[in-house]
N, C-alpha and C positions, 0 to 999 in steps of 0.2 A: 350606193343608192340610199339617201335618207329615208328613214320607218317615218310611216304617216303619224303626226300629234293630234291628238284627242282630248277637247277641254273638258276634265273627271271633276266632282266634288270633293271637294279636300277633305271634308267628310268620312268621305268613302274610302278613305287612305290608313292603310293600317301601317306601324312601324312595327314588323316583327322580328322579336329579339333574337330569334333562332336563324334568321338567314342574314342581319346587321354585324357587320365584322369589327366595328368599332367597340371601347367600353362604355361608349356616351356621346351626349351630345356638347360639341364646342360652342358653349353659349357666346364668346368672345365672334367665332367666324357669324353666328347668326348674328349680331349684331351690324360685322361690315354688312354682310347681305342686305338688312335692315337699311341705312345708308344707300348702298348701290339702289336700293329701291326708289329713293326719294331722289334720287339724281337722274331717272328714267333707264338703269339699265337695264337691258333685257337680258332675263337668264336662260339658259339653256332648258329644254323640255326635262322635267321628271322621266325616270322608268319604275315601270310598276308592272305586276305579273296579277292575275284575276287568284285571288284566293282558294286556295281547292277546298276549305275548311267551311267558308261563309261567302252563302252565294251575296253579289253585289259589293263588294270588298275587294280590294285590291292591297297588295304589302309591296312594298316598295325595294328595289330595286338597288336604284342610285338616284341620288337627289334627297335625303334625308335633312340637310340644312336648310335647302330651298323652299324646300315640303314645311318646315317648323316657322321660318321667318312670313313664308304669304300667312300661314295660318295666325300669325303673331297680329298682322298687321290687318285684317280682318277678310281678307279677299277668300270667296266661296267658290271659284274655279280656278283650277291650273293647268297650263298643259303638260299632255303627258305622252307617253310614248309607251301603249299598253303591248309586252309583248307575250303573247299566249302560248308559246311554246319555245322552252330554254334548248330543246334538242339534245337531252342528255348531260347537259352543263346542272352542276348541282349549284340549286339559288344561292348559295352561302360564295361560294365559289364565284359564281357571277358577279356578287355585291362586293365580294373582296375585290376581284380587278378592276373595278370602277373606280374603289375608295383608293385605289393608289396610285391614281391618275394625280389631281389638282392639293392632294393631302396623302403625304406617307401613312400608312399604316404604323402605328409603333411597333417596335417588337415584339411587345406583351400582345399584343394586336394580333400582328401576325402569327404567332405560335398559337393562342388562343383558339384561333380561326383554324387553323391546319390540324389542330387536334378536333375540333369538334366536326371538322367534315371527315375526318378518318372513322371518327366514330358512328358517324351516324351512315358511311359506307365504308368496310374495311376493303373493298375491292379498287377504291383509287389507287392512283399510284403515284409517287411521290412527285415524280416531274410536274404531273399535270396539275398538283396542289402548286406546286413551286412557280407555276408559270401565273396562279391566280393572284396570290399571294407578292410576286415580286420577290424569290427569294431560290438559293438552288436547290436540286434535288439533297444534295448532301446537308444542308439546312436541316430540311423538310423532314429528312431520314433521324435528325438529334433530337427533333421535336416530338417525333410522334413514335421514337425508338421503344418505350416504353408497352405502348398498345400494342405497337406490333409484334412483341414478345406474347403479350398476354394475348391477343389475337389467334397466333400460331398456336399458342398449348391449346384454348379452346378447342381449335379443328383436331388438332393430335386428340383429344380426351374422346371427344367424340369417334374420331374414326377409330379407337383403341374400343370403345364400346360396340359398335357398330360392327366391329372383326370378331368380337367377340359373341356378338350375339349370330354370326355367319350368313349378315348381308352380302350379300354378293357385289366383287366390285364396285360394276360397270352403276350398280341404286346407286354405293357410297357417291359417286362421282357425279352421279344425276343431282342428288339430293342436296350434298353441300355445293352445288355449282362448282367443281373442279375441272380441270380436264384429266386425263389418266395417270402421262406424265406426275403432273402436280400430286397425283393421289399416292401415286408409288414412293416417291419420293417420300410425303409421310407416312405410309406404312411399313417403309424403310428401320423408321422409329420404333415399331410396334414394339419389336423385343425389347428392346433396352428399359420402353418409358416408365414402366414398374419397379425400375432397380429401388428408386430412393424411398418408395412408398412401400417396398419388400423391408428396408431395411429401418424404417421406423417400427413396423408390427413387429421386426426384428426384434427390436431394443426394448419392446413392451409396450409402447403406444396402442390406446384403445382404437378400435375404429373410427369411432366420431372424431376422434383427436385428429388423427393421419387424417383422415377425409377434409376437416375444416383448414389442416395445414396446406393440402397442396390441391382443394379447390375442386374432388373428385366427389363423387355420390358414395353414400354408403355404401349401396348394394354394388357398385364399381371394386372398394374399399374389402368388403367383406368373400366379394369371390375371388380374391387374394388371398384373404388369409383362412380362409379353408379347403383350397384349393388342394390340397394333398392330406383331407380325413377324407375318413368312410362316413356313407351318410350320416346311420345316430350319431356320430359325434357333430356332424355339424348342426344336426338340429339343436344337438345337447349345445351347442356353442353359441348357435342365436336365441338360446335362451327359453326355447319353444316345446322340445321335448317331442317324442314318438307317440302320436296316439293310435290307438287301434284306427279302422278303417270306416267303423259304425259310430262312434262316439267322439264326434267335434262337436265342441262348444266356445266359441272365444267370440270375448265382449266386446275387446276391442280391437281397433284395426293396428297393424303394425307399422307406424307413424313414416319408421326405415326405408318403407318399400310405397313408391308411387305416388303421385303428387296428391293435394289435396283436392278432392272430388266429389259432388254429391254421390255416386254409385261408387265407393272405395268401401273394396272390399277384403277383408285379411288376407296377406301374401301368407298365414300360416294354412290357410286353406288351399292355397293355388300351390305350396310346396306338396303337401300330402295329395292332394290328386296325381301331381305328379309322381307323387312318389311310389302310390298304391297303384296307380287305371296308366300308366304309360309305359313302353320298354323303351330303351336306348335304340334310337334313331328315329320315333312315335316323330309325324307330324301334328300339329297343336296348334291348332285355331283360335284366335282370341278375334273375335269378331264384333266387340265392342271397343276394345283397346282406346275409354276413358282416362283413367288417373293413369295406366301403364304398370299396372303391378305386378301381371303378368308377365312383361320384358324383365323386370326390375327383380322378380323373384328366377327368373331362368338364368339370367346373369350368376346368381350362383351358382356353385361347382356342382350342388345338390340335382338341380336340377338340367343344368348346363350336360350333365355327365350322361343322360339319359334321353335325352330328345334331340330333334333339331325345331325351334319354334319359326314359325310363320306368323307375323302377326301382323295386322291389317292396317294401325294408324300409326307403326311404331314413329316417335318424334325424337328428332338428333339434339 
């Protein structure tokens, strides 16, 4: 059943470079077009999708030659074939298997295109980029083999944090969209993943170092490598020192622990609370859980070794 045409203002026609699988436009093919025009041929309707970004705008589709030669030639309506719901089809994807209808995609093209829809969903799956693209799955899998390394470790860091901090499964799997399966299988991993990051602090590697090397958070980093002192030494090792329980004073925040935040507050505060006002198995409420410096200071062994924390926005 052909989709009903719609005469749009070419105007109102956006070429957006995020969903265009191409590196450009062939002025050469715009030219025949040009031609085919003066000879009275009729070209096929544009597709163009309504812009989620800007109302009244439309981004196109398939038809980006066609689209460039009317507007060349001065004509202020074209038809179009607006369709308002892709049904799950990602736009880049849709525009790829149109483009390799009447014009191959190049290689650079095609891999281009398959990497940048993996990335902006890492849950496709190779067939169904390979089916947009015109290309196999085993293609698709050399192109994008890359991210989906760097991908995988992501979820692993995460769910190693996320174990660690003693969320319970069934969140883990809620949270990253897993199913259980999928989540066993990488916490499968869990023992192992520390060997290589054990064995740099080994060799004397600071924690900032190991951490920038293998893409892990400090406070990840650091409840490694104090993992088997007694508290004052690990305070003594972040550098922070024991103070009595009545006399804190610290100017500034501990840059290490929790993103940056208007309300960031020193994780050397939230270590001595812990340390002084909690027993080992204390629930611990962070009910603001902003910048996170409370997850990020319990992740230590310091504090790790004495509570279990509950915390309200913790983010993977």
């Amino acid at each position: 059943m052909a989709r009903p045409t719609t005469k749009i203002s070419i105007s109102s026609i956006i070429l957006d470079e995020e969903i265009y699988p191409s590196k450009g436009i062939d002025q050469k093919r715009v030219g025949i077009f040009a031609e085919n025009i003066r000879d009275g041929f009729k070209f096929d309707p544009i597709e163009v999708q309504p812009d989620p970004d800007r109302p009244g705008k439309y981004r196109l589709l398939d038809g980006v030659h066609r689209w460039n030669v009317f507007k060349a030639v001065g004509v202020a309506e074209i038809d179009a074939i607006i369709i308002e719901n892709l049904e799950g089809t990602d736009p880049l994807l849709y525009a790829a298997k149109k483009a390799i209808g009447p014009k191959q995609l190049t290689e650079d093209e095609t891999r281009d295109t398959a990497r940048r829809a993996y990335k902006k969903n890492t849950g496709l799956r190779s067939a169904d980029i390979g089916k947009a693209i015109g290309r196999a799955r085993r293609t698709v899998d050399s192109y994008i083999a890359d991210l989906k390394a760097a991908t995988q470790l992501d979820i692993d860091l995460k769910i190693y944090r996320m174990n660690r901090l003693g969320i319970p499964h069934d969140r883990m799997a809620n949270r990253l969209g897993l199913i259980r399966t999928s989540l066993h299988y990488h916490l499968s991993k869990m023992a192992t993943l520390p060997n290589s990051t054990n064995t740099d602090l080994s060799r004397g590697f600071t924690v900032s170092q190991v951490a920038e090397k293998h893409n892990w958070t400090e406070p990840m980093v650091w409840s490694l490598a104090l993992e088997d002192k007694e508290d004052l030494e690990r305070f003594k090792e972040l550098g922070w020192g024991l103070r009595t329980w009545d006399q804190w004073e610290w100017n500034d925040c501990d840059k290490r622990f929790g993103d940056d935040w208007p309300g960031h507050i020193p994780a050397q505060l939230i270590a001595h609370i812990l340390y002084y006002f909690s027993k080992q198995n204390d629930l611990i409420l962070d009910p603001i859980a902003g910048g996170g410096v409370t997850p990020h200071t319990w992740t230590l062994p310091t504090a790790q070794s004495r509570l279990y924390l509950c915390h309200m926005a913790l983010r993977s």
